[in-house]
BAFIZA-817378 format. One line per 8 residues: number of its first residue (from 1); their letters; for each residue x, y, z of N, C-alpha, C, O. Coordinates in steps of 0.001 Angstrom, whole numbers. Layout:
<pts>
NUM	a	X/Y/Z/X/Y/Z/X/Y/Z/X/Y/Z | ...
</pts>
This chain:
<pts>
1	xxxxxxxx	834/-1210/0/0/0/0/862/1250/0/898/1960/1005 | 1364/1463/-790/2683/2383/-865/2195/3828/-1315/2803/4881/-1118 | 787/3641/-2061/-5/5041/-2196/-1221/4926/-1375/-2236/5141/-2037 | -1413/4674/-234/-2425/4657/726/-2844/5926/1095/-2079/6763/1574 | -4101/6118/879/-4614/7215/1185/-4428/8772/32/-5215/9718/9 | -3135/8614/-843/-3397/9580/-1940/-4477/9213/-2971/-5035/8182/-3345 | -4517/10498/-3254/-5274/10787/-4818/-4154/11398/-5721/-3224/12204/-5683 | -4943/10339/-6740/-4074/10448/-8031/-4691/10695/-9296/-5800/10193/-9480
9	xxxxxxxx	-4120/11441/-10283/-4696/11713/-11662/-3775/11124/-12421/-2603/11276/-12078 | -4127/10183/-13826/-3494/9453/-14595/-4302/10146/-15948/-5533/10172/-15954 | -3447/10745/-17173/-3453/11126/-18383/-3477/10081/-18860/-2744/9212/-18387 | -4556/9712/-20267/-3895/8611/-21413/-4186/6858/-20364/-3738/5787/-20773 | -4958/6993/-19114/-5495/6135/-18665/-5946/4833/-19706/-5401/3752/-19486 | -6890/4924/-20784/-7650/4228/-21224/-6794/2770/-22005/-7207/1665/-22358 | -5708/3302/-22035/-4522/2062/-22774/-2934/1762/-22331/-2149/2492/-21727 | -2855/1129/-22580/-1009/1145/-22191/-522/1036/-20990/-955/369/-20051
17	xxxxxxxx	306/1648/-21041/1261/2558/-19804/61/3154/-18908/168/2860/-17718 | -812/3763/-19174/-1710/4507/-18337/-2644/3324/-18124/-3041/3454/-16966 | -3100/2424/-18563/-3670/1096/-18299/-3078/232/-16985/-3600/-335/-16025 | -2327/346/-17246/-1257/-841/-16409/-1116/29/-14998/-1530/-498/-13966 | -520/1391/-14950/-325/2608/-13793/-1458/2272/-13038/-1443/1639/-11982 | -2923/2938/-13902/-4076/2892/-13239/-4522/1234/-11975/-4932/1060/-10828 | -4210/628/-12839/-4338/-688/-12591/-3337/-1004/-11074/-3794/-1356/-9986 | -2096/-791/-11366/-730/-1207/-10110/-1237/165/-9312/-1426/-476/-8278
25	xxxxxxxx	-1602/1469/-8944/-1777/2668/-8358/-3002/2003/-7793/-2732/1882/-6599 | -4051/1568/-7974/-5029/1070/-7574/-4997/-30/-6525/-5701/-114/-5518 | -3853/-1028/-7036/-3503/-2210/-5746/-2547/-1653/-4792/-2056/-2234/-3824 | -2367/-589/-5141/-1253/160/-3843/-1931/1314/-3059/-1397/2051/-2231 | -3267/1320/-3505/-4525/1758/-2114/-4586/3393/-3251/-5770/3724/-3310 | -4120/3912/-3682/-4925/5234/-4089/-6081/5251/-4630/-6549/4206/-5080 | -6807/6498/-4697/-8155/6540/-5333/-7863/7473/-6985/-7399/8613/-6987 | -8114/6971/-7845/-7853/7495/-8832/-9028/8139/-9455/-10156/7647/-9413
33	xxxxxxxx	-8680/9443/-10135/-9205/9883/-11437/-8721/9868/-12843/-7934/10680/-13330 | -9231/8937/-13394/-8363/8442/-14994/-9265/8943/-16015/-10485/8778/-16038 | -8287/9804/-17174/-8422/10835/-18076/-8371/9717/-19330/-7859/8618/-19114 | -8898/10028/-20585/-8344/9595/-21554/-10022/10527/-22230/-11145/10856/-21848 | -8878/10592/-23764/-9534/11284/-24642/-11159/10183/-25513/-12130/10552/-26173 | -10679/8789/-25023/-12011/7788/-25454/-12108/7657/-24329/-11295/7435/-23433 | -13426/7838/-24375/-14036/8079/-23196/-14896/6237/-22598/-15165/5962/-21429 | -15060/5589/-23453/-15242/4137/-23671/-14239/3115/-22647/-14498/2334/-21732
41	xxxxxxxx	-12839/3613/-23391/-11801/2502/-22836/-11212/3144/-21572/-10335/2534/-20961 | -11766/4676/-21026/-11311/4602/-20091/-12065/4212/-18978/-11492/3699/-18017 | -13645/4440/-18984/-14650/3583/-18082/-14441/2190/-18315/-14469/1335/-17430 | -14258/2010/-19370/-13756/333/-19235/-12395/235/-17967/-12837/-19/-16847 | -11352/349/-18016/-10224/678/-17299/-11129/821/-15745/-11047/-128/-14966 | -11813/1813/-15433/-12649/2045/-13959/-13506/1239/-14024/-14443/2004/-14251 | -13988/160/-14001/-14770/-770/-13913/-13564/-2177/-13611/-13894/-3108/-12876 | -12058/-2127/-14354/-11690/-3514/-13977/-11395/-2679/-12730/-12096/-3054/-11790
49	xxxxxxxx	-10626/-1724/-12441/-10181/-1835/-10968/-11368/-1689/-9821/-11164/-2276/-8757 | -12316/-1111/-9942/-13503/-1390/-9297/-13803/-2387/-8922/-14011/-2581/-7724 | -13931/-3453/-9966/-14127/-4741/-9964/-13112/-5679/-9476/-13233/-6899/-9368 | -11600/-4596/-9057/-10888/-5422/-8612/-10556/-5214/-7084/-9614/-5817/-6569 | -11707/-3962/-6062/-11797/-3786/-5056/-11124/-2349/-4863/-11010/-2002/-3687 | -10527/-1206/-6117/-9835/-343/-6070/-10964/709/-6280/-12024/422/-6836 | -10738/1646/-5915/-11413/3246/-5821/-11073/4189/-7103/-10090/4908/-6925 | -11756/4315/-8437/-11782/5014/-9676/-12715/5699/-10239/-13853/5229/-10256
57	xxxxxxxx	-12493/6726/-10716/-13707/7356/-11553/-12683/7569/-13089/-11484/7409/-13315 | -13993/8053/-14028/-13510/8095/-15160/-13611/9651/-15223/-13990/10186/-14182 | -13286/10587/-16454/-13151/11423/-16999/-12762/11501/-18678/-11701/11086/-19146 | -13743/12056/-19375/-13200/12192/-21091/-12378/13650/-20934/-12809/14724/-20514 | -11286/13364/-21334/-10581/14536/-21438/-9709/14523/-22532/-9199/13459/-22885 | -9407/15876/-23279/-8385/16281/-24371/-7106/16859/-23994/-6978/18062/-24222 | -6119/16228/-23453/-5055/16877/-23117/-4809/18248/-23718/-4347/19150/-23019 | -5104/18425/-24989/-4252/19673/-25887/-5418/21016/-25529/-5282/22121/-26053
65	xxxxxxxx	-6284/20766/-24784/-7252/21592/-24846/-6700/22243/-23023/-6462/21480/-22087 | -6639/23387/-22971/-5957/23585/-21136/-7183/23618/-20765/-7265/22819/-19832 | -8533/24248/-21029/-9465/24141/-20105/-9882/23007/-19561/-10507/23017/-18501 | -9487/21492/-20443/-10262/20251/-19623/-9200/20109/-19195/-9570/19533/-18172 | -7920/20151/-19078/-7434/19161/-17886/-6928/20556/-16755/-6125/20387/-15837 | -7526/21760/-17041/-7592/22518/-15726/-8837/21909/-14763/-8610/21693/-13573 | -10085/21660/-15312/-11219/21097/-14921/-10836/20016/-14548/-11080/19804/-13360 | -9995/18706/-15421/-9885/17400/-14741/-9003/17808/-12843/-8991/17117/-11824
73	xxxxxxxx	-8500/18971/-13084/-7290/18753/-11783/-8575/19592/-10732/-8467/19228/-9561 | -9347/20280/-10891/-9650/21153/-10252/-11506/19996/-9362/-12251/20090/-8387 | -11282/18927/-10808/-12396/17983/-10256/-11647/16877/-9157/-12320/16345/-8274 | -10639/16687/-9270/-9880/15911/-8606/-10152/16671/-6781/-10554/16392/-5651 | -9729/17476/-7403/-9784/18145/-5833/-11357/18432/-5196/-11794/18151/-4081 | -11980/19059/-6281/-13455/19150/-5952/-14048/17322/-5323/-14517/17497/-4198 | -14095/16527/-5527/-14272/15388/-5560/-13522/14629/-4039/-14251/14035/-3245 | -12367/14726/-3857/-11222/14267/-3215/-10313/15023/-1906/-9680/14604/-937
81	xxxxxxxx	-10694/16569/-2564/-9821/17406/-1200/-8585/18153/-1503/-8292/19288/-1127 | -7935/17375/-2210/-6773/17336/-2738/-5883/16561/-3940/-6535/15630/-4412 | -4660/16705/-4499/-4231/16290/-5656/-2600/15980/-4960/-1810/16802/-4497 | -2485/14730/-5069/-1121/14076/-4502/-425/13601/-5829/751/13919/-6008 | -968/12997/-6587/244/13021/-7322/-629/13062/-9133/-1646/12428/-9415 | 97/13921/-10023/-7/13602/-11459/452/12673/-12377/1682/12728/-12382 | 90/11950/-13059/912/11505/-13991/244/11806/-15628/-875/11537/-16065 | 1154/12316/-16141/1213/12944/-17214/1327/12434/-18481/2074/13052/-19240
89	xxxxxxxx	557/11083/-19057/1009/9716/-19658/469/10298/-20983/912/9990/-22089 | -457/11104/-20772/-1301/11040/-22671/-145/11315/-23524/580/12278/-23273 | 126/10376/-24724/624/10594/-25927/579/9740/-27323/-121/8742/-27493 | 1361/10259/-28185/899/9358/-29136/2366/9664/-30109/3071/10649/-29893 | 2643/8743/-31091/3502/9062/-32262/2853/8888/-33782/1814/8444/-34273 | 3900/9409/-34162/3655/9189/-35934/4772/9093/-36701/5904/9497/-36438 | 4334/8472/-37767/5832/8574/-38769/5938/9447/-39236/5001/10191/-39523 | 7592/9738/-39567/7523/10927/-40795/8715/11711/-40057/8676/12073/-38881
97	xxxxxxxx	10022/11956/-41151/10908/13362/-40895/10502/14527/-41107/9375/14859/-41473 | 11647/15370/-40826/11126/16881/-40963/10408/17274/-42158/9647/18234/-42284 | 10670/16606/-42827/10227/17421/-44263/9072/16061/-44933/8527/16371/-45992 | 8871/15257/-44608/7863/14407/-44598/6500/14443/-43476/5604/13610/-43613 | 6455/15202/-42667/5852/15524/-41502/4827/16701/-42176/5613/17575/-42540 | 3599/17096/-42481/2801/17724/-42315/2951/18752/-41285/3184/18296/-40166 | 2861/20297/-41402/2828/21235/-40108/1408/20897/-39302/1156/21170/-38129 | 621/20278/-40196/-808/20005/-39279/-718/18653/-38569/-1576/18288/-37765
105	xxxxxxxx	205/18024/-38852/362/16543/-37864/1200/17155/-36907/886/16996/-35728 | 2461/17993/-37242/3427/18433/-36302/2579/18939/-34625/2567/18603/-33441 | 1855/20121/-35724/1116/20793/-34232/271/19749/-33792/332/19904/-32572 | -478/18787/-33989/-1084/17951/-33402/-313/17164/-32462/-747/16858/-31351 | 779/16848/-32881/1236/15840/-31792/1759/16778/-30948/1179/16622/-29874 | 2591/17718/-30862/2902/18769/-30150/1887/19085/-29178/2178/19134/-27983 | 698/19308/-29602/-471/19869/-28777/-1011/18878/-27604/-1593/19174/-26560 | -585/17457/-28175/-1291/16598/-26835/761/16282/-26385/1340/16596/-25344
113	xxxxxxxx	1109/15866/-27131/2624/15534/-26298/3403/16494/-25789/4282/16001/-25082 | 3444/17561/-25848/4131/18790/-24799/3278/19585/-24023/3446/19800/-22823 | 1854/20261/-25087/1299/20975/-24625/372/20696/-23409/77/21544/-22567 | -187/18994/-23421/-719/18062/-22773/615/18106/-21462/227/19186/-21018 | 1281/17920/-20965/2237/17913/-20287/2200/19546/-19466/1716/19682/-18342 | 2671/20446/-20092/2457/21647/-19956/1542/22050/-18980/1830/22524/-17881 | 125/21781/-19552/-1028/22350/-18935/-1228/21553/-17769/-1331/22244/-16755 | -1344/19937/-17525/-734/19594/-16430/-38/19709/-14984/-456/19453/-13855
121	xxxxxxxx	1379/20270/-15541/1752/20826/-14718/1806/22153/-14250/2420/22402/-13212 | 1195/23095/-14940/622/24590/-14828/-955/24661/-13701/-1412/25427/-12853 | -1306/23467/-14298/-2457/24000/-13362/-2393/22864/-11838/-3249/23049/-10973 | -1280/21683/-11628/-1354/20771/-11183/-515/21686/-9867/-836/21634/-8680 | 434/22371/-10355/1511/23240/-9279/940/23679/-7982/1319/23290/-6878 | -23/24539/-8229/-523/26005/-7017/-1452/24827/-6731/-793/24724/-5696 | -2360/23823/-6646/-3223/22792/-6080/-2277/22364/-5590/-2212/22932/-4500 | -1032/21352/-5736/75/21289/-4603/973/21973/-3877/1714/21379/-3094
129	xxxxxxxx	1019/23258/-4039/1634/24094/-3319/879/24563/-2267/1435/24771/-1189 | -524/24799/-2434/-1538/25029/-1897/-1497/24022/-144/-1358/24529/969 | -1652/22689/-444/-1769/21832/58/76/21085/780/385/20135/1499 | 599/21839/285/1913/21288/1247/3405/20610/281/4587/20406/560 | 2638/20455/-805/3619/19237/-1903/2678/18631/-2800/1481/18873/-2959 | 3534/17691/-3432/2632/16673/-4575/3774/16208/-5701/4893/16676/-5907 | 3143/15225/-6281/4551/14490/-6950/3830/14714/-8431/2601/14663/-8463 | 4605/14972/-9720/4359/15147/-10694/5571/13652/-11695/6758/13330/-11753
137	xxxxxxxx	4082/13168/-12339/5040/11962/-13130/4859/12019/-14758/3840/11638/-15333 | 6385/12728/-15610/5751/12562/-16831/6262/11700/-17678/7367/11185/-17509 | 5384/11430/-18823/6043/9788/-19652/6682/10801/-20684/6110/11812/-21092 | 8009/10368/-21065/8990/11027/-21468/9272/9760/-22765/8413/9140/-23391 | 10667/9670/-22867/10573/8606/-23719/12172/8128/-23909/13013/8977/-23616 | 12580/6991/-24319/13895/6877/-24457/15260/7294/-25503/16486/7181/-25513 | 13934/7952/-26513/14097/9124/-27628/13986/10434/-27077/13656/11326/-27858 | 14231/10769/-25695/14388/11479/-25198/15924/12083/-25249/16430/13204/-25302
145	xxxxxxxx	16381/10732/-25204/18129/10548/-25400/18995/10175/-26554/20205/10320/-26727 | 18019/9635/-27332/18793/8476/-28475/17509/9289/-29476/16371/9676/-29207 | 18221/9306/-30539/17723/9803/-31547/17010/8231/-32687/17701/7267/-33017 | 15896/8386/-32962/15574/7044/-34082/15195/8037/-35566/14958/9238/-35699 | 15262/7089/-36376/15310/7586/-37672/13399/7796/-37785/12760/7185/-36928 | 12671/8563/-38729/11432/8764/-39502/10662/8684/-37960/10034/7699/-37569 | 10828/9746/-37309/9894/9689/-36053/10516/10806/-35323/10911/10757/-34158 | 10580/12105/-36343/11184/13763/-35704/9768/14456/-35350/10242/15539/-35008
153	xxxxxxxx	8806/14571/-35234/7763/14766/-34524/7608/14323/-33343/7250/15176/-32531 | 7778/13095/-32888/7785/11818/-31665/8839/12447/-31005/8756/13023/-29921 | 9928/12305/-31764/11435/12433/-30912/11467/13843/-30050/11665/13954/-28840 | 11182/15041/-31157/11215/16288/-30781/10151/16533/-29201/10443/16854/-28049 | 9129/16262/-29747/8311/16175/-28744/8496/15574/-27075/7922/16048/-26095 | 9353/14535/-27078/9626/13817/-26047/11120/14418/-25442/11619/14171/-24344 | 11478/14998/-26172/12953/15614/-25745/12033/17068/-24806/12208/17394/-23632 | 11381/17493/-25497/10605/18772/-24609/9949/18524/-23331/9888/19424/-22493
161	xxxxxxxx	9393/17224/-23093/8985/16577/-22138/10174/16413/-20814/10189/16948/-19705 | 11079/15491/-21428/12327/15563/-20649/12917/16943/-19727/13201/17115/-18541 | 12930/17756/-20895/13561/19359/-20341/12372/19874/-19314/12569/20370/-18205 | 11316/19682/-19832/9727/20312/-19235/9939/19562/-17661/9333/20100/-16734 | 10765/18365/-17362/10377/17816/-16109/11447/18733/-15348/11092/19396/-14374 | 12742/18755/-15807/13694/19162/-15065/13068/20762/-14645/12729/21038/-13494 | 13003/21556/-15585/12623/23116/-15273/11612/22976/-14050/11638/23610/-12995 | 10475/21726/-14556/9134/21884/-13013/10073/21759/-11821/9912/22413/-10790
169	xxxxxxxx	10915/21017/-11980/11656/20027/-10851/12201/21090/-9961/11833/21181/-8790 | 13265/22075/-10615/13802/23175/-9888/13084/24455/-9584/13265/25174/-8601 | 12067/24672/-10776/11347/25904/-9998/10651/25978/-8839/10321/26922/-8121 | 10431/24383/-8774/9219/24143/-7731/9756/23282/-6615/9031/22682/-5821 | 11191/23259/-6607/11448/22269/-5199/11178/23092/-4304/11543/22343/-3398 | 10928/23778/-3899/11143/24679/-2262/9802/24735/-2059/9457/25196/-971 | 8477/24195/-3235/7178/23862/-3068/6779/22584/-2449/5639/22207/-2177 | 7920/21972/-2269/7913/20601/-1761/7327/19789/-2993/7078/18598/-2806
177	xxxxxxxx	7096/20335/-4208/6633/19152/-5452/8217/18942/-6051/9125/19748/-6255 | 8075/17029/-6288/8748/16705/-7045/8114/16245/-8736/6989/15790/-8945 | 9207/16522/-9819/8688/15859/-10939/9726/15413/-11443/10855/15900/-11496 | 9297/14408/-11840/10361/13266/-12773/9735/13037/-14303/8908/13631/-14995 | 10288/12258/-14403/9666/11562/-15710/10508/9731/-16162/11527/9181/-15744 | 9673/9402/-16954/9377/8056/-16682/10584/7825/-18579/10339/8722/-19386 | 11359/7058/-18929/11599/7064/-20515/11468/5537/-20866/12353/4809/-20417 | 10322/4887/-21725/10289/3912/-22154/11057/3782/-23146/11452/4706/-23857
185	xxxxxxxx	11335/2562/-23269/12011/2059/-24750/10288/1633/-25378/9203/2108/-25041 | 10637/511/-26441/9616/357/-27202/8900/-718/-26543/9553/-1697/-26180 | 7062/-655/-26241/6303/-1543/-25621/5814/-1873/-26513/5861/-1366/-27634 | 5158/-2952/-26094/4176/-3474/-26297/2708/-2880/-25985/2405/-2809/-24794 | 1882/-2500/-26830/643/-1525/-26515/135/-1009/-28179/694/-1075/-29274 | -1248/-465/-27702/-1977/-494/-28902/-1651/233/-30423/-2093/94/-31563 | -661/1052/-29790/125/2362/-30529/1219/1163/-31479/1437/1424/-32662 | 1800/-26/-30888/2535/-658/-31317/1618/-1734/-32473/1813/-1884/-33679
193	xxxxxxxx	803/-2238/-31767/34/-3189/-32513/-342/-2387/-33991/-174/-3041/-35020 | -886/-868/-34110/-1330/-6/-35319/-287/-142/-35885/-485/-899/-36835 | 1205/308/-35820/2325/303/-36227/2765/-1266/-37027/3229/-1488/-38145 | 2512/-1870/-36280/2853/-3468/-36725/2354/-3849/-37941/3010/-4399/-38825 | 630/-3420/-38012/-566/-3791/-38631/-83/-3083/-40074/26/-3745/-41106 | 144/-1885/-40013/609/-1590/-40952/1890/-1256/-41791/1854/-414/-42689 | 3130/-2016/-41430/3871/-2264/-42063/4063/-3417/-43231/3714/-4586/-43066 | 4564/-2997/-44221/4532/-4223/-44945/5278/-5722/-44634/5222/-6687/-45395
201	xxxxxxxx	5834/-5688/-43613/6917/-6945/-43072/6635/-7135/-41193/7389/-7085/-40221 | 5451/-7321/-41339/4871/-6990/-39159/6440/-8269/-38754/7267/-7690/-38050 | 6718/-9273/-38987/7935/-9971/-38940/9029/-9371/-38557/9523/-9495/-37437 | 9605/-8481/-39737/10920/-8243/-39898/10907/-6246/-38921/11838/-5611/-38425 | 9539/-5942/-39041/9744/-4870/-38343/9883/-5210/-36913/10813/-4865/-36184 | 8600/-6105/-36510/9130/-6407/-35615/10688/-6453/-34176/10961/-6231/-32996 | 11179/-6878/-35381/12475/-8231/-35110/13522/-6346/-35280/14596/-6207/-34694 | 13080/-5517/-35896/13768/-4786/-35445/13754/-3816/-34337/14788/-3645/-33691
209	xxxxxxxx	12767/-3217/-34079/12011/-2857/-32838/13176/-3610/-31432/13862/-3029/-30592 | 13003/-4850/-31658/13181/-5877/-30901/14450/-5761/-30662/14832/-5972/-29511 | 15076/-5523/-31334/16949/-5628/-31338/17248/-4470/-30917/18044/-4588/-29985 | 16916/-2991/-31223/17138/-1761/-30252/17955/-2059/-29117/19123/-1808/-28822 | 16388/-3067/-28195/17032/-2973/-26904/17381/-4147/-26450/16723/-5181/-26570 | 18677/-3990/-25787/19826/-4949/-25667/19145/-6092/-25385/19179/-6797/-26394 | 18374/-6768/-24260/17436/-7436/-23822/16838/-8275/-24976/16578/-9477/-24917 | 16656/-7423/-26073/15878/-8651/-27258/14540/-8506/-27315/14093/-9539/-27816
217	xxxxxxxx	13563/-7657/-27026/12230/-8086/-26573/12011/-6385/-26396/12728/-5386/-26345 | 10479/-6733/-26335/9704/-5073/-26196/10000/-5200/-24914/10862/-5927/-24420 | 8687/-3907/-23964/8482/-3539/-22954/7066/-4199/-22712/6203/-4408/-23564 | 7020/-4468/-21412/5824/-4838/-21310/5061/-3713/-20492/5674/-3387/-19476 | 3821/-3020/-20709/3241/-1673/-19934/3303/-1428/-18865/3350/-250/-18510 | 3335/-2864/-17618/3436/-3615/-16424/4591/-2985/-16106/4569/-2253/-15117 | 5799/-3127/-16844/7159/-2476/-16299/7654/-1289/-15917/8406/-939/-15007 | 6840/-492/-17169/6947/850/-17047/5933/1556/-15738/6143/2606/-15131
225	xxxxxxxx	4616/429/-15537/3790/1016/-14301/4926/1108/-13019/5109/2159/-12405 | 5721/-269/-12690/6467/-364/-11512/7254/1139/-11599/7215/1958/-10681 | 7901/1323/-12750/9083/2457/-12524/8232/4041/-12265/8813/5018/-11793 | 6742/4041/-12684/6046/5054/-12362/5692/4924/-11416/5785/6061/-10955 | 4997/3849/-10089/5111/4030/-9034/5970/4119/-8105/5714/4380/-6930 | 6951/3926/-8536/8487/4455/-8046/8740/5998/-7786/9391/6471/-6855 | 7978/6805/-8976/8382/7527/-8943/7374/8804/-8142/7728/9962/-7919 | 5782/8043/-7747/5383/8479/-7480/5104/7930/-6008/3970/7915/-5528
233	xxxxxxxx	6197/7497/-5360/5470/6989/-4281/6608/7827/-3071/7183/8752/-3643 | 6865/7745/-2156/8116/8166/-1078/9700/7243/-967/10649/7371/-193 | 9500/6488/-1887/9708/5753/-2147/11355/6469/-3365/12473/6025/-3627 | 10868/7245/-3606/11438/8420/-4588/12177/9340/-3594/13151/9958/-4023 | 11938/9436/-2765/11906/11002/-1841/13047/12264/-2770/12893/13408/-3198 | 14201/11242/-2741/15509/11868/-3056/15286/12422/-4730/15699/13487/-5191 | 14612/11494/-5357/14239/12186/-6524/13802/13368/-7100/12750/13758/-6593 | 14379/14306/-8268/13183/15010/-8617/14521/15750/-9705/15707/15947/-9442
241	xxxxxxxx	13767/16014/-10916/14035/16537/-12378/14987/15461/-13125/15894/15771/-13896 | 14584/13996/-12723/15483/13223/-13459/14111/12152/-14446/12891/12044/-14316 | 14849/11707/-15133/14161/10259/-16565/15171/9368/-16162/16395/9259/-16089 | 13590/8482/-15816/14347/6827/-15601/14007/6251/-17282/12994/6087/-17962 | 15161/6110/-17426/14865/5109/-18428/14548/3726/-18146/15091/3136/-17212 | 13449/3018/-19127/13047/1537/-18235/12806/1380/-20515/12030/1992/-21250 | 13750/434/-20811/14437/683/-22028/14828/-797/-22414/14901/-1098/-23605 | 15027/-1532/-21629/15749/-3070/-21853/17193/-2567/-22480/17543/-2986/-23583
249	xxxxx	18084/-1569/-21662/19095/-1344/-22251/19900/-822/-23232/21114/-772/-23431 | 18135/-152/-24232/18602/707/-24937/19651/2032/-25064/20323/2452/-26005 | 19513/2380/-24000/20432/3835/-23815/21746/3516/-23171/22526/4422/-22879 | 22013/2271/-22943/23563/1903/-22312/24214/1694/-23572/25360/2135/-23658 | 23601/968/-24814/24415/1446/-25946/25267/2304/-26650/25619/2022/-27795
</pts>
């Protein structure tokens, strides 16, 4: 029970990484409010942990939009009292280099992968400062560090994330909030399965994916939950403006 008695907000709840969080945050006693832009798979998501004896509500929310996830943080508290910890998971990728990239895909992913982050922690701050502290968790990425080829939208984006944790980290230590951020290598999750589906070789792309990281094998969402409750628990104390990478070894390369 390592989050006993906090409340927690999870971005991008409805799949993945925010699937799995919601899920492990739930058997470690918090009461959650889980965000996701389908509003379907994330009441689905609050119904298994419900059903699994854990405390959840749902919320449809648009990360890129600041008024709903000022409302998601401000319902958290309306609802709860208070806001102990964020996690900042909504995102998404796409293919495509600089000059293969659309400016209208660019700002899109930008708008939920930084700007989504951003607003977050803008409106997540003065609700924990307010209240004494609060832990801020954002999903960053392992292209945070390592550059991959036909994915400069993704990459760019997640490098801003990275910097975005450190700046919260120092402006706001003497607020008693810490923020970190979380850097996956490549999982396993629905974002992967679309990717797979549509390559012409799901095999050989695979098998490259796979070789990245030293380990041989994806991520499983499960893994990346442990290193996010790590980071959100006391468990952390000493922590704050750093990316764990949880990578299978990608970045020791």
């Amino acid at each position: 029970m390592r989050l006993g008695g906090k409340i927690a907000v999870i971005t991008g709840a409805g799949s993945g990484i925010g699937r799995a969080t919601a899920a492990l945050f739930a058997r470690e006693g918090a009461t959650l409010l889980l965000a996701d832009k389908n509003a379907e798979a994330v009441e689905g998501v609050v119904a298994d942990v419900v059903a699994a004896g854990g405390k959840a509500s749902a919320r449809q929310v648009d990360v890129s939009r600041s008024a709903e996830v000022k409302a998601l943080l401000e319902a958290a508290v309306a609802a709860h009292g208070r806001l102990d910890i964020l996690v900042n998971n909504a995102g998404y990728g796409i293919v495509g280099t600089v000059e293969s990239t659309s400016e209208e895909d660019w700002n899109a992913l930008l708008s939920v992968n930084v700007n989504g982050v951003f607003f977050g922690c803008k409106y997540a701050v003065p609700i924990m400062r307010a209240q004494g502290g609060g832990v801020i968790v954002n999903t960053a990425s392992t292209t945070s560090r390592v550059g991959v080829t036909d994915r400069a939208a993704y990459v760019a984006s997640k490098g801003a994330v990275a910097g975005l944790t450190r700046a919260v980290a120092l402006d706001h230590v003497a607020d008693n909030i810490r923020c970190n951020a979380v850097g996956p290598g490549t999982i396993e999750s629905p974002y992967f399965d679309r990717m797979l589906a549509q390559s012409n070789d799901p095999a050989a792309f695979r098998h490259g994916l796979e070789s990245r990281q030293a380990m041989n094998r994806l991520g499983k969402p499960e893994e990346i939950a442990n290193a996010i409750l790590f980071l959100a628990s006391d468990e952390s104390s000493f922590c704050t403006g750093s990316t764990m990478f949880v990578d299978g070894g990608w970045t020791a390369r």
